[in-house]
C-alpha positions in Angstrom: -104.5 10.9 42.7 -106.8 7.7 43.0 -105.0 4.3 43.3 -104.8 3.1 39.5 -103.7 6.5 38.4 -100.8 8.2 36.6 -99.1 11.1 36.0 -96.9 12.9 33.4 -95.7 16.0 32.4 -95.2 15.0 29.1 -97.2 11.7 27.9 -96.6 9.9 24.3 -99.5 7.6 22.9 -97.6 5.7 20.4 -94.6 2.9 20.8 -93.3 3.4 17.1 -90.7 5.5 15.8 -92.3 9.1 16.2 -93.3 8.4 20.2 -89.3 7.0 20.7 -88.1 9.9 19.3 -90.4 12.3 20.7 -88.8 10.9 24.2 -85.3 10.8 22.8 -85.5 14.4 21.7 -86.8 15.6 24.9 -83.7 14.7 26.8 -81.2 15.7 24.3 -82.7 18.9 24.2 -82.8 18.9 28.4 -86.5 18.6 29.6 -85.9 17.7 32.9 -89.4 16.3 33.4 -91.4 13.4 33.7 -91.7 11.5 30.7 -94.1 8.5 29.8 -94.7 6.9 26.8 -97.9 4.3 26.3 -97.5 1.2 23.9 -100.0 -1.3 22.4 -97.3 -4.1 22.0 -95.1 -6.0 24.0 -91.6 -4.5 22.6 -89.8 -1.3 23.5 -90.3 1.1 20.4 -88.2 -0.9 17.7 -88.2 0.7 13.8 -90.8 -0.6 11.6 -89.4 -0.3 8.1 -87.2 -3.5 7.9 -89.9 -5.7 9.5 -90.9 -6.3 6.1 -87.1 -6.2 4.5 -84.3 -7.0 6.3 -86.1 -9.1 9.2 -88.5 -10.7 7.3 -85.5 -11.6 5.0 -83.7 -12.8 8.3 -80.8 -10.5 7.6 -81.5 -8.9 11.0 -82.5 -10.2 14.4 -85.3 -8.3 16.3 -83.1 -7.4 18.9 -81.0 -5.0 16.1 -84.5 -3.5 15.6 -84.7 -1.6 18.8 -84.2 2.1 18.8 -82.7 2.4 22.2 -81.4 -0.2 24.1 -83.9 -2.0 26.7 -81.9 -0.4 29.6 -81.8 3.3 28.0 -85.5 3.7 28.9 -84.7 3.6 32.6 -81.1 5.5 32.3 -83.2 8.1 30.8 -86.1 7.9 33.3 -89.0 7.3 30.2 -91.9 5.5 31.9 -93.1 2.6 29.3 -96.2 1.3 29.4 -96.2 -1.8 27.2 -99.0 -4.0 26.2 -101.4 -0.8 26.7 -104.2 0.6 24.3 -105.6 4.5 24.8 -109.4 4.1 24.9 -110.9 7.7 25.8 -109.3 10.7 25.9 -110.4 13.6 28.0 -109.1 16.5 26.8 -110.9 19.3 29.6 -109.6 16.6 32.6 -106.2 16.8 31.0 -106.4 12.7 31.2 -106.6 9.7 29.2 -107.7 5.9 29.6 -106.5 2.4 28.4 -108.0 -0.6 28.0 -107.2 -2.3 30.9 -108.6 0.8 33.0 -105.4 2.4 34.0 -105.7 6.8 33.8 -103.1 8.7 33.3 -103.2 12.3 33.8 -100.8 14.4 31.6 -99.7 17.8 31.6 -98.8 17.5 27.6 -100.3 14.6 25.2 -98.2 13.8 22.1 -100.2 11.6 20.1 -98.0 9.4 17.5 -100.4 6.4 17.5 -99.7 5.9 13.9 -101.9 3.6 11.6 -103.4 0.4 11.7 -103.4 -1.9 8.3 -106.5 -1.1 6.4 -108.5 -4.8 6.2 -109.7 -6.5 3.2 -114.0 -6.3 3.4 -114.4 -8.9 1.2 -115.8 -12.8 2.3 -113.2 -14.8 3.8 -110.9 -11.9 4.9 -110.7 -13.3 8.1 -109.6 -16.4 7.4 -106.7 -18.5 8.6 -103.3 -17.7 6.7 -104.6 -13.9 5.7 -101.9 -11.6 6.8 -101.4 -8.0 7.2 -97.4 -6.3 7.9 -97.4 -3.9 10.2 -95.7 -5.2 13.4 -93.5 -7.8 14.3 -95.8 -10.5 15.9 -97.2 -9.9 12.3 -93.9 -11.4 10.4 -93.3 -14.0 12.9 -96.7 -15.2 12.3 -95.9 -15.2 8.8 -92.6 -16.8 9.1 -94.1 -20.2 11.1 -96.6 -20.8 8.8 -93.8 -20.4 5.3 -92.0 -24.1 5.9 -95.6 -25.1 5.1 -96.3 -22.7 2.5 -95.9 -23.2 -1.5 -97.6 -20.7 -2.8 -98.6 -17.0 -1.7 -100.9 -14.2 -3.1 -100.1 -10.8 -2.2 -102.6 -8.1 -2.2 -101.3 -4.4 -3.2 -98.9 -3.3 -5.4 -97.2 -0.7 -3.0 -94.0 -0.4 -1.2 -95.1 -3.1 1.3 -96.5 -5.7 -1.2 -93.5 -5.5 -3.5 -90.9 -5.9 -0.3 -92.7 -9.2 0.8 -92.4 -10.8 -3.1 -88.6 -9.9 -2.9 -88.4 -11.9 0.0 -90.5 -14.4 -0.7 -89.0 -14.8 -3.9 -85.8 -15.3 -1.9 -87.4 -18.3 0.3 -88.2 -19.6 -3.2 -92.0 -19.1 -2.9 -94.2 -19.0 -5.8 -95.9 -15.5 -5.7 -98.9 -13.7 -7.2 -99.2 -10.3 -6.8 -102.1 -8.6 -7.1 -103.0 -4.8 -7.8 -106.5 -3.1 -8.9 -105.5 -0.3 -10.5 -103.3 -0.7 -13.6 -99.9 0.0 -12.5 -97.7 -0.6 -9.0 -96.4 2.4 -6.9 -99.6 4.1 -8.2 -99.9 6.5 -5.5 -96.5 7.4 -5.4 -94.6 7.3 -7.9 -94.5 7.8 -12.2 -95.7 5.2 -15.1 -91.7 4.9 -15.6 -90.7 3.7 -12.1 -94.1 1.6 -12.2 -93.2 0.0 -15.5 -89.8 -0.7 -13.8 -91.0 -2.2 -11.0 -93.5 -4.7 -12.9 -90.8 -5.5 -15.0 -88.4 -6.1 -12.3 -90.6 -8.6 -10.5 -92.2 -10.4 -13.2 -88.0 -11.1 -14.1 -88.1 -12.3 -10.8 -90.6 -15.1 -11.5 -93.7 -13.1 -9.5 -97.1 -13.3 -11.3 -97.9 -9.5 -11.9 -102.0 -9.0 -12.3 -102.6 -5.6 -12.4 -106.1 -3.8 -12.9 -108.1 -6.5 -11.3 -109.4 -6.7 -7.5 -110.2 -9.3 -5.0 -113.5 -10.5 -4.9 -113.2 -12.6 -1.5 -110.8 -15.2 0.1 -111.9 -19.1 0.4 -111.6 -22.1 2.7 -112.3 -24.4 5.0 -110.8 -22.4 7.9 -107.9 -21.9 6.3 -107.7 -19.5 3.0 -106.8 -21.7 0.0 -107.9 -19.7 -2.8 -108.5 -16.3 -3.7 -111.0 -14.9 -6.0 -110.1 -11.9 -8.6 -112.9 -9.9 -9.6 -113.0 -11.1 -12.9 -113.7 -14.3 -11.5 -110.7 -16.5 -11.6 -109.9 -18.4 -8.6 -106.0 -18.3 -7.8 -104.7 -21.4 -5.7 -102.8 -20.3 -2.5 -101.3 -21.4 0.7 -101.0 -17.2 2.3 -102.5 -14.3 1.5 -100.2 -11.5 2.5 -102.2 -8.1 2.5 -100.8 -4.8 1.6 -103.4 -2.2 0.9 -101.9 0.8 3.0 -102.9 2.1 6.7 -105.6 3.9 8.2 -104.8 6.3 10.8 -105.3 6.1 14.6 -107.4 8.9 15.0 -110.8 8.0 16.5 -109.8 7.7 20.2 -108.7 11.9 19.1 -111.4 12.8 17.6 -113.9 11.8 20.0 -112.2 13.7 22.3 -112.7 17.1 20.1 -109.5 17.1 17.6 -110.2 18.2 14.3 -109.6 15.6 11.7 -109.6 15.4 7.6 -107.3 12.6 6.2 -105.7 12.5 9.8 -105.3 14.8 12.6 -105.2 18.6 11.6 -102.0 19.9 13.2 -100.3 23.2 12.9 -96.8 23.6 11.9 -95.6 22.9 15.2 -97.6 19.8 15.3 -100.0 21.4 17.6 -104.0 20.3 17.5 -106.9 21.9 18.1 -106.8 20.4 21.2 -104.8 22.2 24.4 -101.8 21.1 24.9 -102.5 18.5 22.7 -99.5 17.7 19.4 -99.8 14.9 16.7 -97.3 13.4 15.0 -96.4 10.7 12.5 -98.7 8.6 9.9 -101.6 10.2 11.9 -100.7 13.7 11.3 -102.3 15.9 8.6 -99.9 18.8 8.0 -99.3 21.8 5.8 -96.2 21.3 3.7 -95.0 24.0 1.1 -93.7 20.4 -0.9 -96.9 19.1 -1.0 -99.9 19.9 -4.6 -102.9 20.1 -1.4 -102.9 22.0 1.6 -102.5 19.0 4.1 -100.8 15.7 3.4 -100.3 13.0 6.1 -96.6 11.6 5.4 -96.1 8.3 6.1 -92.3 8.2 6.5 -89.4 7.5 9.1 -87.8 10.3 8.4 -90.8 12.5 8.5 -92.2 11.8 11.4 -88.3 12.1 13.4 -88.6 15.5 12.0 -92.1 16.1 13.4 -91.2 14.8 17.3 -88.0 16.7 17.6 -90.4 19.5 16.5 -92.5 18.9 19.3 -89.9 18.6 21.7 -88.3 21.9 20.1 -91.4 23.7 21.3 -91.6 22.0 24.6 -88.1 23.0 25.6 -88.8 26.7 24.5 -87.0 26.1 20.9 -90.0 25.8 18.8 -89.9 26.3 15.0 -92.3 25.5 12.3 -91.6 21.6 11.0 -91.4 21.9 7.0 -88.8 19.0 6.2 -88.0 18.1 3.0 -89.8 14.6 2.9 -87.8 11.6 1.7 -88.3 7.7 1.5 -86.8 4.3 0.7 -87.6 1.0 -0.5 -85.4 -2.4 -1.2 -85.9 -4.9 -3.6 -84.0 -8.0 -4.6 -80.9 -5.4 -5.3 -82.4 -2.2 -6.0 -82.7 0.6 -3.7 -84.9 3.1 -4.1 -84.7 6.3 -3.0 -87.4 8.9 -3.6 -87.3 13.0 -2.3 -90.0 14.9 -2.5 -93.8 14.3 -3.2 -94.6 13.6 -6.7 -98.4 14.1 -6.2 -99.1 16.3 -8.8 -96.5 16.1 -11.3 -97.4 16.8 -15.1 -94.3 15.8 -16.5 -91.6 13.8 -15.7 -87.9 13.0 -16.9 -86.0 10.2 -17.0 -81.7 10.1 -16.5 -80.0 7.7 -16.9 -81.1 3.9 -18.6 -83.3 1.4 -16.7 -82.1 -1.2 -18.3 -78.7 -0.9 -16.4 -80.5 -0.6 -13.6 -79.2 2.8 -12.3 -81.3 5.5 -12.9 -83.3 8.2 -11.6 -86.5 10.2 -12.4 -87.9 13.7 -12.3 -90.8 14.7 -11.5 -92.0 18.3 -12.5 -94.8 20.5 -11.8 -95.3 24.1 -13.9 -91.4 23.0 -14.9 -90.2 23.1 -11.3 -88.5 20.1 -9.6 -90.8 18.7 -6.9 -89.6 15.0 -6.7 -87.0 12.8 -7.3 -87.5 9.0 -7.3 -83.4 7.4 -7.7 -82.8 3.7 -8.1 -79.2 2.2 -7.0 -78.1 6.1 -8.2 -77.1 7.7 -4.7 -75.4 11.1 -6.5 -78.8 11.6 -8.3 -80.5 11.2 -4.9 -78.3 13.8 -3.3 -79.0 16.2 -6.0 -82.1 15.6 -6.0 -82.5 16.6 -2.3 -81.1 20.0 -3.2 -83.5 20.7 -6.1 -86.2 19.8 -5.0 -85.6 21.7 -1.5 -85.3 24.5 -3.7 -88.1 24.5 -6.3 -85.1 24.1 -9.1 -86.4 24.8 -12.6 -85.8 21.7 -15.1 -83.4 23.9 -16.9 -80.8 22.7 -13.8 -81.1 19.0 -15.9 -79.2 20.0 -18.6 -76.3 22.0 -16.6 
């Protein structure tokens, strides 16, 4: 081995959730070999869903983030490699290469390198005071420029768009959120939990505008307005940005992988690729839950599932991954929790009232249960989880 190079038995691209666990998992289940796992930030792997709730909120330090203690990496013997970026991976040479020039050689390649926030293409995007959630040097950037900041517009009506107004709301900022198509959630949920939602905030004192777009940011450095499509100009002191991901999978591909809407992995997570697996927001799997062939989940749960997969089959345990997807959002004091993918559905039925704020709804498909969305109703959430597991039939709603 040249000076500058590393080896592995197992390496894991990816210092998020699925790459942690992937390690984790590995030990439980008692691979006794080398482990090392590449990451391009600064933190040990620390859980991502709260940067934009409870730690952006300031209900949680970072340091309650982590998933492992700092010193369970070395009582464990997992290799981190911090502050690293994969450039080029050669899948023949069995290798790969970061940014800095460091190879490392690897006997397995777990790629869990997750997404990256998909950027607004519009003039001004790169202004000053536009801001994207997706690590933490993301939220603390946010959170030194708020004591400044009076206003904020947020861009994207999805899970992370509608977290930040909460909090914001909370500091006692004046928000405008915008979405371009004509509802919130619209990718993942009903026209009742959107209508809920809309409602919710706008109670809240945030400026709902939905069915317009951006047409571009302006300022003198800084943003300080932003232009709708329709041509109004809406004062601001932040632009918070919230227009989903776009998965790491070009480093991948160029090496050979097969990609459609993400990397095309088998039920075992495995690639085209020898002895290359892919897991997490990158992955594009079959799942027997799912209205298309291949759907790349882009949950916590999901991708936990997916690594201790991967280190089933490394350990000679493997099974097929199907889990039963499931997510979860909080707002102001509404939890949401949602099992199943509702992709797909042609009907849905609500229990319960939304005006008492406790409710859930079902989504159908061909009169079979395929999703449940449940908010502040935790019994409706469990049951949920056993229908749609099972492909009830809607008759179960009236038992």
């Amino acid at each position: 081995m040249s000076d500058g190079e590393h080896s592995s038995d197992v390496l894991i691209v990816g210092g998020g959730q699925g790459g942690a666990q992937t390690a984790i998992s590995l030990r439980q289940l008692g691979f006794g070999g080398s482990i090392t796992l590449i990451g391009d930030e600064p933190e040990p792997p620390y859980e991502r869903p709260p940067l934009s709730k409870e730690y952006f909120a300031g209900e949680k330090t970072f340091e309650r983030l982590h998933l492992r203690p700092a010193t369970y990496w070395t009582e464990k013997a997992v290799t981190l490699m911090t502050n690293e970026t994969v450039v080029q991976v050669d899948a023949q040479a069995q290798t790969v290469q970061t940014a800095s020039g460091r190879v490392v050689r690897y006997g397995v390649l777990v790629w869990a390198a997750g997404g990256s926030p998909r950027r607004m293409k519009c003039d001004g995007a790169d202004l000053a005071g536009v801001h994207s959630v997706r690590s933490r040097a993301d939220i603390d950037a946010i959170l030194a420029e708020l004591p400044g900041v009076k206003h904020v517009v947020i861009v994207g009506g999805g899970y992370i768009g509608l977290e930040a107004a909460a909090v914001l709301r909370k500091f006692g900022k004046s928000v405008t959120l915008v979405e371009a198509q004509a509802r919130l959630l619209a990718r993942v949920a009903g026209p009742t939990l959107s209508d809920f939602f809309a409602d919710e905030h706008r109670a809240q004192g945030v400026d709902v505008r939905l069915g317009v777009g951006v047409a571009c940011f302006e300022g003198q450095g800084r943003v300080s307005h932003v232009v709708l499509a329709d041509g109004e100009r809406i004062e601001t002191d932040l632009v918070i940005v919230g227009i989903g991901i776009t998965p790491n999978v070009a480093v991948l591909a160029s090496a050979g992988a097969e990609v459609t809407n993400g990397i095309d992995v088998d039920g075992r997570c495995r690639t085209n690729l020898p002895n290359v697996f892919a897991i997490g927001d990158c992955a594009n799997q079959a799942s027997k839950f799912a209205s298309d062939a291949r759907v790349r989940i882009e949950s916590v749960p999901s991708v936990s599932e997916q690594a201790t997969t991967v280190a089933r089959e490394l350990t000679g345990q493997g099974r097929d991954h199907d889990a039963l997807p499931w997510f979860w959002s909080n707002q102001y004091d509404l939890k949401l929790q949602t099992v199943g993918l509702s992709n797909g559905h042609d009907a849905e039925v609500v229990q319960g009232d939304p005006a008492t704020r406790s409710f859930s709804v079902v989504y159908l498909r061909e009169g079979r249960i395929i999703a449940v969305d449940a908010i502040n109703a935790a019994k409706a959430f469990m049951k949920g989880r056993g229908w749609v597991s099972t492909g009830a039939s809607v008759e179960v709603l009236s038992q």
